[in-house]
Every structure is written in C-alpha cells, then in structure tokens.
BAMI-355577 format. One record per residue (C-alpha): chain; x, y, z; residue in one letter. Coordinates in nm, 3 decimals, always signed. Each point is the difference from the previous one (the first is absolute). Example, Ala and Ser with C-alpha at 12.3 -4.5 7.8 and 13.67 -1.06 7.14 Angstrom:
<rs>
- A, +1.230, -0.450, +0.780, A
- A, +0.137, +0.344, -0.066, S
</rs>
This chain:
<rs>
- A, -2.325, +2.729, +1.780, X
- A, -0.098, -0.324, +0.166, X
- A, +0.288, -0.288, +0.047, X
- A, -0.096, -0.221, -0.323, X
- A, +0.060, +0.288, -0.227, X
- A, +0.322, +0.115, +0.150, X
- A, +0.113, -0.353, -0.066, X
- A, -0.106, -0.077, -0.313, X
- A, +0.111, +0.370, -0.128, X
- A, +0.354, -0.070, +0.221, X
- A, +0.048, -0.337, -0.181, X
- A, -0.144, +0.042, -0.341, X
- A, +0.291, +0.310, -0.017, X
- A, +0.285, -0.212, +0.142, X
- A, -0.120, -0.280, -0.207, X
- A, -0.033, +0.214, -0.352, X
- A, +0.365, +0.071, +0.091, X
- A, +0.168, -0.342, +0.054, X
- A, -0.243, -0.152, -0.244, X
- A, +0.019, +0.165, -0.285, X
- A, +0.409, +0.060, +0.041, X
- A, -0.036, -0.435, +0.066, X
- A, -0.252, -0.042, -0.246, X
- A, +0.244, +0.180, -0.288, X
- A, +0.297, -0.193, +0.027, X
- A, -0.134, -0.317, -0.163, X
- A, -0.072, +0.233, -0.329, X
- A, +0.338, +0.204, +0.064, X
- A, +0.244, -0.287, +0.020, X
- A, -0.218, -0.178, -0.303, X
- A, +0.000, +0.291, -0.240, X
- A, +0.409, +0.032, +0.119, X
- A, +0.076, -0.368, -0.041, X
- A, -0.191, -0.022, -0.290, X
- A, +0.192, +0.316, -0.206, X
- A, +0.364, -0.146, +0.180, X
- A, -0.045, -0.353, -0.044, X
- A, -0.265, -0.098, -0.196, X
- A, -0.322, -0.219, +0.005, X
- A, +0.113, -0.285, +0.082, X
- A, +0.211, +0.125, +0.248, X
- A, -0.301, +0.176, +0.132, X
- A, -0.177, -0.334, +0.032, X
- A, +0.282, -0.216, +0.135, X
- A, +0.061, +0.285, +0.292, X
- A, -0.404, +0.052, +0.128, X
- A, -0.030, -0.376, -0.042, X
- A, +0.286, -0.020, +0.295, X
- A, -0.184, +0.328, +0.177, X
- A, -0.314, -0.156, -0.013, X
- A, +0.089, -0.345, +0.158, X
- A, +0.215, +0.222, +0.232, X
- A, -0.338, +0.230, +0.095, X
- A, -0.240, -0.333, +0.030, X
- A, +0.296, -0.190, +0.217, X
- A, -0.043, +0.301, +0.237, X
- A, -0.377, -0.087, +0.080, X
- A, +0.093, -0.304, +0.197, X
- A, +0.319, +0.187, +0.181, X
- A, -0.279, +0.292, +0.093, X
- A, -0.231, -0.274, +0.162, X
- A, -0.098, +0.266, +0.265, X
- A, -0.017, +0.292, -0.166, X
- A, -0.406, +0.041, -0.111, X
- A, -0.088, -0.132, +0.399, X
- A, +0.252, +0.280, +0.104, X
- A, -0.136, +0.196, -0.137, X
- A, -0.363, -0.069, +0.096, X
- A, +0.078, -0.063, +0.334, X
- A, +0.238, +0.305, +0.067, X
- A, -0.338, +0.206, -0.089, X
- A, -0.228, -0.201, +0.230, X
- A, +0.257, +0.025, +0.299, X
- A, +0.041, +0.348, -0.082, X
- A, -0.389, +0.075, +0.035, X
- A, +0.005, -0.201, +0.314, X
- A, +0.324, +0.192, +0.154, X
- A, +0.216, -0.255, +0.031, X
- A, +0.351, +0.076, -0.088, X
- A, +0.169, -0.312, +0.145, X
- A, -0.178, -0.266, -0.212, X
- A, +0.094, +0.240, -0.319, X
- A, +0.357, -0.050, +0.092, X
- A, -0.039, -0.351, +0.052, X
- A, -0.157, -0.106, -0.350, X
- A, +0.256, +0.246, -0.127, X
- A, +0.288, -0.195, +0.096, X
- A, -0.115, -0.324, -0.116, X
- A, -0.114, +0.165, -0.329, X
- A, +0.333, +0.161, -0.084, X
- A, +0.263, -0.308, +0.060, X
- A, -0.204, -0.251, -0.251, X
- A, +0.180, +0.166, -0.325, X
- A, +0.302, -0.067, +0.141, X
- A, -0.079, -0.364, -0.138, X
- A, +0.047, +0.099, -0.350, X
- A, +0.365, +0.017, +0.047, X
- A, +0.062, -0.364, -0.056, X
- A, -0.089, +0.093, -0.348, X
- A, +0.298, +0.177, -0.045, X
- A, +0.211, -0.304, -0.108, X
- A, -0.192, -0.109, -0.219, X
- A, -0.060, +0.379, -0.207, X
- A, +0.134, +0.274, +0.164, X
- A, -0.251, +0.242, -0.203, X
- A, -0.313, -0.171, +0.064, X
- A, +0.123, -0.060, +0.394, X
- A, +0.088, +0.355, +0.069, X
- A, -0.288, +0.147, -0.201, X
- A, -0.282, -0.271, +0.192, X
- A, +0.128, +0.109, +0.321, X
- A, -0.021, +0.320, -0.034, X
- A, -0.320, +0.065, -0.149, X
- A, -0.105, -0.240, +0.266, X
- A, +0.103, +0.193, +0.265, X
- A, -0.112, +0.356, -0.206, X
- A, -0.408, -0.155, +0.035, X
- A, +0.070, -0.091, +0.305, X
- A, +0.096, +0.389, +0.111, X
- A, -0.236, +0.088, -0.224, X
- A, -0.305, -0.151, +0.164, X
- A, +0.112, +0.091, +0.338, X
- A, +0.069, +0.367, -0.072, X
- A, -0.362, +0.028, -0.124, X
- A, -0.166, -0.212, +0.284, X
- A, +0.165, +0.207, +0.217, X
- A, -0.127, +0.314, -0.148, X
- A, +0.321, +0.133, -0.091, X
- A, -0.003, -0.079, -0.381, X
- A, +0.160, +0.351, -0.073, X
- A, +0.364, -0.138, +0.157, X
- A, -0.052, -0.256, -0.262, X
- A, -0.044, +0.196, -0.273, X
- A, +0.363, +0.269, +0.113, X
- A, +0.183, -0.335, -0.066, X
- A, -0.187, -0.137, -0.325, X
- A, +0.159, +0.364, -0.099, X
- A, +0.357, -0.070, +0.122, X
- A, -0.033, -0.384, -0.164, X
- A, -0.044, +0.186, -0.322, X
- A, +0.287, +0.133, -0.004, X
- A, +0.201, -0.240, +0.044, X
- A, -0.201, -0.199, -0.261, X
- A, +0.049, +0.250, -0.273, X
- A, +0.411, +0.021, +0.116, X
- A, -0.024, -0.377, -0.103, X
- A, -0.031, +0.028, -0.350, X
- A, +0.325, +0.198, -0.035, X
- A, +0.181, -0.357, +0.052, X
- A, -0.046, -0.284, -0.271, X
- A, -0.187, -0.218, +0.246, X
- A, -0.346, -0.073, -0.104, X
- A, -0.105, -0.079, +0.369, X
- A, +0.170, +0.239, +0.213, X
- A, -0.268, +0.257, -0.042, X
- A, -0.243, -0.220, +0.197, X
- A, +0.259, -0.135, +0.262, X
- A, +0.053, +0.386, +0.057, X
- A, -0.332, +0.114, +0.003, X
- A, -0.143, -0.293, +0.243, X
- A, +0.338, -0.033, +0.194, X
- A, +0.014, +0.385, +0.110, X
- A, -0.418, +0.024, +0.090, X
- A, +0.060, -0.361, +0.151, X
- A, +0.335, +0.147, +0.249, X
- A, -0.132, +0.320, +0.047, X
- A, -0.376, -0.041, +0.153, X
- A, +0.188, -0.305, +0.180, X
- A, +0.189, +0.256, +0.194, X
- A, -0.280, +0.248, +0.041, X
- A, -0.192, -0.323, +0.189, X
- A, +0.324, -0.069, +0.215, X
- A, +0.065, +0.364, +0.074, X
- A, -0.419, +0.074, +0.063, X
- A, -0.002, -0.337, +0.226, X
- A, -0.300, -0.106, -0.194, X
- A, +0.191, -0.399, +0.024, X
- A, -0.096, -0.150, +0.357, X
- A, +0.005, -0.363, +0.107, X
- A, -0.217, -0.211, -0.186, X
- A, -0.264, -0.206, +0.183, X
- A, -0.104, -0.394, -0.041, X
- A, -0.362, +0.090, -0.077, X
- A, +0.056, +0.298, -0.219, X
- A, +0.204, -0.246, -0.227, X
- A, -0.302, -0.241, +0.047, X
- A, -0.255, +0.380, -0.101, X
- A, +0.229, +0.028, -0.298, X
- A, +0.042, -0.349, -0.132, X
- A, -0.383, -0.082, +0.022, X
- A, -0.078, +0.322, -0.245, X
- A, +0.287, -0.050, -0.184, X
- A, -0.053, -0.297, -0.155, X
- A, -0.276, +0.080, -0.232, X
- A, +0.091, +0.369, -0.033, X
- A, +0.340, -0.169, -0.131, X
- A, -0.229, -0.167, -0.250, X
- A, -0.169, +0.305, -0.102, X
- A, +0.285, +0.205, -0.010, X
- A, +0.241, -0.255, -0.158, X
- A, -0.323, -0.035, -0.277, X
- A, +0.026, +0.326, -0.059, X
- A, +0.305, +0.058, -0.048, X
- A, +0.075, -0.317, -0.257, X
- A, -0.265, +0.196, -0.225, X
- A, +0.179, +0.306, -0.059, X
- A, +0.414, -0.131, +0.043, X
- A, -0.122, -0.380, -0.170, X
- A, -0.021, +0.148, -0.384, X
- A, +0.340, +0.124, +0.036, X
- A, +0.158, -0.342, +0.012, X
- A, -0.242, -0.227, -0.084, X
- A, +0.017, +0.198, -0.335, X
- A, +0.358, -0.103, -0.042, X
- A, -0.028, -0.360, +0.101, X
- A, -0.265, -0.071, -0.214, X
- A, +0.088, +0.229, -0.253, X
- A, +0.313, +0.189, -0.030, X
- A, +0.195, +0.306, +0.103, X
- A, -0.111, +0.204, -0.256, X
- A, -0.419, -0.068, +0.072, X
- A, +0.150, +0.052, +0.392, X
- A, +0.108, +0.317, -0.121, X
- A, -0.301, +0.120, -0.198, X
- A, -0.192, -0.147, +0.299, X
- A, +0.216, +0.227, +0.210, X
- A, -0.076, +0.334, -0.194, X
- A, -0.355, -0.038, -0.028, X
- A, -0.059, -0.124, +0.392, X
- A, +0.217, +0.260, +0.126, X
- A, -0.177, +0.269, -0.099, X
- A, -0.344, -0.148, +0.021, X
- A, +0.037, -0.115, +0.362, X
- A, +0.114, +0.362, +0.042, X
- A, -0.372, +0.005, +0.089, X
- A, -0.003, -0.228, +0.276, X
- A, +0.167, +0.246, +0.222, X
- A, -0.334, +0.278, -0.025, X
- A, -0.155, -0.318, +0.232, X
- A, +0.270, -0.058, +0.176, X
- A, +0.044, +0.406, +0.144, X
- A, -0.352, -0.085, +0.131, X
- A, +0.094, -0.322, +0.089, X
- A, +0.293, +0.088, +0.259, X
- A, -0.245, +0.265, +0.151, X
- A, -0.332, -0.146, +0.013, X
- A, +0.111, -0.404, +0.093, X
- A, +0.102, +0.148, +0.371, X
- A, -0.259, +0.183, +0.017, X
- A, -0.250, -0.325, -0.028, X
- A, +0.226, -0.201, +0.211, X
- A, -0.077, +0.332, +0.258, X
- A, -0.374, +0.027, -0.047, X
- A, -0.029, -0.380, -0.029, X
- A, +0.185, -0.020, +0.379, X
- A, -0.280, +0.290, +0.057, X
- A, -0.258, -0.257, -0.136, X
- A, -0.130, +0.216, -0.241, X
- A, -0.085, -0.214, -0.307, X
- A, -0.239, +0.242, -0.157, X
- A, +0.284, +0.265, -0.011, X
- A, +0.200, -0.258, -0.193, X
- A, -0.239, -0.122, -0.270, X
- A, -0.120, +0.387, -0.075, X
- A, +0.364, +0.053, -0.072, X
- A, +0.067, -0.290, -0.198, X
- A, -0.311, +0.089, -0.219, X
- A, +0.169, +0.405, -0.010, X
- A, +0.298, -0.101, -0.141, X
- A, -0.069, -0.269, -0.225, X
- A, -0.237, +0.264, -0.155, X
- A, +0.247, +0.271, -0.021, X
- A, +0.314, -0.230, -0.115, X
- A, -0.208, -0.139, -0.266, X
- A, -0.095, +0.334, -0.124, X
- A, +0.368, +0.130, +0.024, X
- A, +0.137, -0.318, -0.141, X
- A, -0.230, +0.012, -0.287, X
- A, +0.088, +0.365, -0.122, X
- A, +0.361, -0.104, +0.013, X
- A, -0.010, -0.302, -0.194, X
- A, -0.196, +0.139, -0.232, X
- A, +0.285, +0.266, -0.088, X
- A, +0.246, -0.268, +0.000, X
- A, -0.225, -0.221, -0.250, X
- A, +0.029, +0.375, -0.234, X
- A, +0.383, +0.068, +0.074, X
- A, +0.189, -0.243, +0.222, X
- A, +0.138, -0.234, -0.253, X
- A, +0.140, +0.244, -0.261, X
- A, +0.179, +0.177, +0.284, X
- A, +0.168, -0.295, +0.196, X
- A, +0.093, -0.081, -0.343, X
- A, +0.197, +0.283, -0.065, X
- A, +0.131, -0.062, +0.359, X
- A, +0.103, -0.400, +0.024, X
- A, +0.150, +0.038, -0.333, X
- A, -0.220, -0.232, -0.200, X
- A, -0.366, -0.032, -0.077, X
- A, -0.249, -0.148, +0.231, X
- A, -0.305, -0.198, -0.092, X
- A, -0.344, -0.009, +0.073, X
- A, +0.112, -0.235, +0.295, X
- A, +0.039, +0.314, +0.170, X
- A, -0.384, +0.081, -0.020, X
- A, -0.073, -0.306, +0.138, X
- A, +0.247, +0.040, +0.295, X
- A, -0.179, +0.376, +0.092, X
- A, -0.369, -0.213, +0.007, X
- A, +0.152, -0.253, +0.172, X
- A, +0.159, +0.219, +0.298, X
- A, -0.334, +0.239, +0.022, X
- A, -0.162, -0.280, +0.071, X
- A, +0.206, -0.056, +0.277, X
- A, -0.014, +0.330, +0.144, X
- A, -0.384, -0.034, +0.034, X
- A, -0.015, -0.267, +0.203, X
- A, +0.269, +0.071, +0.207, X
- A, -0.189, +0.210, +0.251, X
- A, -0.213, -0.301, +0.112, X
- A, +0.221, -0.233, +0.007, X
- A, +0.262, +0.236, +0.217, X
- A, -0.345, +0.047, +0.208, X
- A, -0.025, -0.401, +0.055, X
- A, +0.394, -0.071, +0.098, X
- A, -0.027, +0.268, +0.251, X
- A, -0.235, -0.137, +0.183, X
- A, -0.137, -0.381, +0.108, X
- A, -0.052, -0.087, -0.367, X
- A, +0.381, -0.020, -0.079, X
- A, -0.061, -0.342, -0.056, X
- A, -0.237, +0.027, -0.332, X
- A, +0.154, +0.306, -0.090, X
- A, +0.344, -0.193, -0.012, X
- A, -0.218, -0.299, -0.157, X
- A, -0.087, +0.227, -0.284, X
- A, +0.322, +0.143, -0.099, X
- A, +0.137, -0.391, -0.002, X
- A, -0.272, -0.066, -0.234, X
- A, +0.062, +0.266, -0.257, X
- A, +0.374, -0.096, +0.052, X
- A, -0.030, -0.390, -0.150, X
- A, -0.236, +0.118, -0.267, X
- A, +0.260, +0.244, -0.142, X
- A, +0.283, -0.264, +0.100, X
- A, -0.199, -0.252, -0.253, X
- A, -0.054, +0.236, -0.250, X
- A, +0.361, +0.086, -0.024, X
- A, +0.096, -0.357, -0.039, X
- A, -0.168, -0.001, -0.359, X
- A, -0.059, +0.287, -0.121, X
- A, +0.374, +0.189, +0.036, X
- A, +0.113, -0.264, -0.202, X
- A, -0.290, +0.027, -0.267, X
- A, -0.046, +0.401, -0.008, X
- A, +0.294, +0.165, +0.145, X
- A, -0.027, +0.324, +0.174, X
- A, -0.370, -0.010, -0.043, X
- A, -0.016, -0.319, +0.143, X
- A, +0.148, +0.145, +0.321, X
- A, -0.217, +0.253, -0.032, X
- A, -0.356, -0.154, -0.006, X
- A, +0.116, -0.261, +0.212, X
- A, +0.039, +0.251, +0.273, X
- A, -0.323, +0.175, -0.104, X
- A, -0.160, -0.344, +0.089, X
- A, +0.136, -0.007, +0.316, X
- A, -0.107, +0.358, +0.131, X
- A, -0.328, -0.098, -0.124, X
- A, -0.052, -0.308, +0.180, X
- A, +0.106, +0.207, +0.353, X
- A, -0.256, +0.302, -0.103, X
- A, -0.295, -0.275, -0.024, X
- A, +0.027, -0.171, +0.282, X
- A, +0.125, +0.364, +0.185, X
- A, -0.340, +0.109, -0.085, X
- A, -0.206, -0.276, +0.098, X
- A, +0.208, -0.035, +0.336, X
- A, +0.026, +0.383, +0.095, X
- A, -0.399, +0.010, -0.049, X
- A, -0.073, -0.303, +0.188, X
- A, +0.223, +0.062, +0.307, X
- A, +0.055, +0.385, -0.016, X
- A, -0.343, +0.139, -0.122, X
- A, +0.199, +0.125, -0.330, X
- A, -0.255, +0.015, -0.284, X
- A, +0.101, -0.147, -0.372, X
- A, -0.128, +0.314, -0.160, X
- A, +0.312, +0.203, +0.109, X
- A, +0.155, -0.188, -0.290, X
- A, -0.195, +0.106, -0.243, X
- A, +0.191, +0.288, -0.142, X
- A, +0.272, -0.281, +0.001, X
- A, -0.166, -0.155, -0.253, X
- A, -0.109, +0.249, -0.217, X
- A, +0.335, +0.128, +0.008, X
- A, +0.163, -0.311, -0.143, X
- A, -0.255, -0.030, -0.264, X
- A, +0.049, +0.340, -0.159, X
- A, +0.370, -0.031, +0.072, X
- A, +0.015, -0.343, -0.204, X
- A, -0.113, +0.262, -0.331, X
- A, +0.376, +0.071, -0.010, X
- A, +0.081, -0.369, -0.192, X
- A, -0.224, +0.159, -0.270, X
- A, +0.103, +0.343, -0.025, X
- A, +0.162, +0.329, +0.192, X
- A, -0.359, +0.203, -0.169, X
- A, -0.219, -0.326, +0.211, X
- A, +0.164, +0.039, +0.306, X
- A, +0.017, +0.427, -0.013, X
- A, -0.425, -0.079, -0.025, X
- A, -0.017, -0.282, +0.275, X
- A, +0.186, +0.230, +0.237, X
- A, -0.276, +0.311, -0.070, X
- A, -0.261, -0.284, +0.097, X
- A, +0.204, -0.102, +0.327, X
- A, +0.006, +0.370, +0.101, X
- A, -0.404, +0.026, -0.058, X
- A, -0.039, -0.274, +0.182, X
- A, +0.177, +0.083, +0.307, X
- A, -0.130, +0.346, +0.038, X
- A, -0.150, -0.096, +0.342, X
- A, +0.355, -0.209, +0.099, X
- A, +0.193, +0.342, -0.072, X
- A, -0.258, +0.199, +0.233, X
- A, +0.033, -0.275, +0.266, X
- A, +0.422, -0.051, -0.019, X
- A, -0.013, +0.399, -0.018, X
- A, -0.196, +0.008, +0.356, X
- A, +0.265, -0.280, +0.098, X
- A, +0.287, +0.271, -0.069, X
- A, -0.180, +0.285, +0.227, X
- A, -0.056, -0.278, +0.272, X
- A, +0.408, +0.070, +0.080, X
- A, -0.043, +0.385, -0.034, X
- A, -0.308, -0.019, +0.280, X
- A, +0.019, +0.118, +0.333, X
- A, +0.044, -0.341, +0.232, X
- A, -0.277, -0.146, +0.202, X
</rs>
C-alpha cells in the first residue's frame, strides 16, 4: 500500500475517533441542558460557547499554517523548522488569558479551545493524528463527569482543559517544542493572515447563529437555534474526517509540486461527499425532526429542514475550498469564506428579528451559498475543477425542497435522486476499493 493511502486510511481512523466523540458533544450537552435547564437556558449557555469557540480563532492565529507547514517540512525532512513554528504556534493562546477578568467562562473556554486547534492541527501535520484522537477520548470523559455538578460550563472547561494539558505534555515530553526562529515567525505570519480570514469566516458561520440568535432575538429562538444547528452541523464533521487527513496531504504533494494530484482529489471527494451527504439528509428530511423532538424536549420546526440544506451545502464545497487554502490560493480561498460570512452577517441583522429561528436559518443558507458559487467558479478557474461535479448538488436540493409539501413528495424525489446517481454510486463505490487496492 503506497504512502498516500496509509495516510489517509491512518488519519481518516484517528480522525472518525476524535471527531465524531468532538463532533457529539455540542448535541450531548444541548439535549442535557435543554431537559435540565430549559430552552432558554439552552440558548443563553451556547450563546456564551459560541462567542467563547469564535474568540478562539484569533488566539489560534497559527494553527491552519501549522499545520500546513508541519506537513511540507515533514515531506522535505526537516525536523528543526517543525519545532520552530511549533513553538511560536503554541504560546499565542496564552493571550486569551487576559480575558479571564472580564468572564472567567468565556476566558478559560477561548483559551483552551484555542490551544486544542492548535494541537489539533499540528498532530495531523505531523502525521500523528491518532495521538490526537487517544486524548479527544480522555477529554470526554472528563466532559461527561461535568454534568454531574450544576455548572452549565464546566463540561467544556473540562473537556478542552484536559485535551488542552494533556497533548501539551506529550509535546514537552516528545521534544516536538524547539527554539523558534525570526523567519519562521515571518513563514507563519505571511500565511496566516488570510488563512485567519478564512478560518475566522468559517467559523463565525457555524458558532455566529448561536448568539446572534439571542441578541437579535431571544434566549428561547437561541435555544431552538441551538437544537436544530446542533444536530444539523452534526454533518459537518463527515468533511471534516476527510478534512484532517487529506489537507496535509495537499500541503505534501503541493511541496512535491504535484497540482494535478490535488485537483483529481478535490473533484473525488466533492463527488463522493455530495453523494454521501445527500443520502443522509435525505433521511433526516423523513425522520430527524420528530426524533430530536422527542429528544430536546419540545417540538422543532421546519427551521430545522432548512438548517440540514443549508449545512449540505457546505459540505460540498468544502473539498475545494480546503484544496485552495492548502496551497498558494489561500488568499481567494480565505476571500471567499469572508464573503459568504458578511452576506449571512446582513441577513441576520433583519431577518432574526422578522422570522425567528427561520430567519437564522435561511440567513445562513444564504451565506453557504454565496461561498459554493464563487468556490465553483474559483476551484475551476485556478484548479482545473469542473462545475459539473455539482450537479448532483443541485438535483439533490431540488427533490429535497419536496419535503415543505409533503413526507409522500419527498419519499418520490428521493427514488428520482437515487436513479439519477446510478453512475455516482458506481464511481464513489470504485472510490471505496481504491483503499482496499494493493499500493503502487
């Protein structure tokens, strides 16, 4: 088995580990929360997560370029510049403890989930995303030990803290820290800047609903907000298992100079993630709502249909854009996500206040539409991605929109999707056997 599959396989394991225990405590501690405290004590605590989570962006200002540039060092052999931009990297969350006097919560929780990316990024740059993933499994349980005190918060401080002190020691212990250099900090600050953008984007659309749903609504739309988004963006974390195990690997063939390697894998999984995605949601669209229902406590609304279309859209063109931050086009890529970022931002502005939950909703759907455009048009123009590879996207989304009319509509549009995409199933099923092959 050649090198790229042993790393992919390697990663996409650790990373369906840590991601998926990660990926479930957002839904855990809202469904708990929710059935202890109530709605709008549901709201009122994400909204104070989420600014928490977005405040951590800026105190992780190195993390995406450690990442990227651990891998490229790492292809190169050169162990002493990793340690360098590993140094630097690590003491920049430290920052976020000035925030402690002014909310303890949001200052403990900021730093560290800052300084959890920041591990995060390096373990998988590194190639050694499967330490990462033993302590997301240790964090865990400490985070579910949280809830047995009356402290809304501690689960998270608990969770982050103990992945955060842990891996911090494993670094220490591994002498992975060395002294940090005057040009790596120059390296890191030069790519940083827009992948800060891009990242910071990014992140504003999936914590920014949270609390912008309370300020210009109230904690009880937060907390409906909460229930819906938390299971919906449940979803984001299928890309993002790909995402922590194919970005270093086209940071490594991009040092290789292989750009054709890159764009046929960007076109791979965009197919295969839309195809996945679209399956899933359509499920959801049948089930999902009745059954987080019955979980939160209290009924959802159709916001939560517009959340799932919303987020697949998302996962589809997430494969291109991870394609265009990890190599020189980190610029447009972080461009992009800014883009889709102020469109939702606007849309928030009126139309929480005018519809609610489903304002949030279809303001974010706005957004994720705005970054798939211009993803397309960019990813073909620079990367040799073709438009068509969207296609099923689209169809998808139609079909799936059948469910505002009736469960019997959508049960029909699904049959058609699956018709449709007889020749997407035979190509994602020859994607599958590609990691069962012998290695070339």
């Amino acid at each position: 088995m050649s090198y790229e599959r042993k790393l992919i396989i390697k990663h996409s394991f650790a990373s369906v580990i840590a991601l998926a225990v990660f990926g479930s405590t957002r839904f855990i501690y809202s469904v708990v929360v929710s059935r202890k405290y109530g709605v709008g004590a549901l709201g009122s605590a994400n909204s104070l997560i989420s600014q928490a989570f977005l405040l951590a962006i800026p105190l992780s200002f190195f993390a995406v370029a450690l990442g990227k540039y651990s891998s490229e060092f790492l292809g190169r052999g050169d162990a002493e510049k990793i340690k360098s931009i590993a140094s630097i990297s690590f003491l920049f969350p430290f920052l976020g403890l000035f925030l402690v006097p002014l909310n303890i919560y949001m200052g403990l929780i900021s730093v560290f989930r800052a300084l959890q990316l920041t591990v995060r990024n390096f373990f998988y740059g590194v190639h050694r995303g499967e330490i990462y993933a033993y302590v997301v499994i240790l964090g865990f349980v400490a985070f579910l030990v949280g809830f047995m005190v009356a402290n809304v918060y501690l689960p998270y401080i608990l969770f982050l803290g103990l992945i955060s002190i842990v891996t911090f020691g494993y670094l220490i212990k591994k002498r992975l820290i060395g002294k940090p250099a005057v040009n790596d900090i120059k390296l890191l600050t030069s790519y940083s800047f827009f992948a800060f953008l891009g990242t910071l984007s990014g992140v504003f659309l999936i914590q920014g609903p949270y609390f912008l749903s309370e300020k210009f609504g109230s904690a009880e739309i937060a907390g409906r907000v909460s229930a819906s988004l938390s299971a919906a963006f449940l979803l984001t974390y299928l890309p993002q298992i790909l995402q922590s195990a194919i970005m270093p690997l086209y940071s490594y063939k991009y040092g290789q100079n292989k750009m054709e390697y890159v764009k046929n894998l960007s076109e791979l999984l965009t197919e295969s993630l839309i195809l996945i995605t679209a399956v899933i949601v359509f499920s959801l669209l049948l089930f999902g709502r009745e059954l987080l229902s019955f979980f939160f406590g209290f009924s959802l609304g159709e916001e939560f249909y517009i959340a799932l279309i919303a987020v697949e859209i998302y996962i589809a063109y997430n494969p291109s854009i991870v394609a265009l931050n990890s190599t020189k086009y980190v610029k447009i890529g972080s461009l992009i996500a800014l883009a889709g970022a102020v469109v939702s931002l606007v849309s928030w502005t009126f139309l929480i206040p005018l519809f609610g939950e489903y304002g949030t909703m279809i303001a974010l759907f706005l957004g994720y539409l705005t970054i798939l455009l211009e993803t397309a048009y960019i990813s073909m123009k620079k990367l040799g991605v073709p438009p068509s590879v969207y296609k099923p996207l689209l169809v998808a989304v139609v079909f799936q929109s059948f469910v505002f009319i009736s469960k019997i509509a959508l049960v029909a549009g699904f049959i058609i999707f699956l018709l449709f995409s007889k020749r997407k199933i035979r190509k994602f099923l020859s994607f599958i056997k590609f990691f069962h092959g012998r290695g070339s």
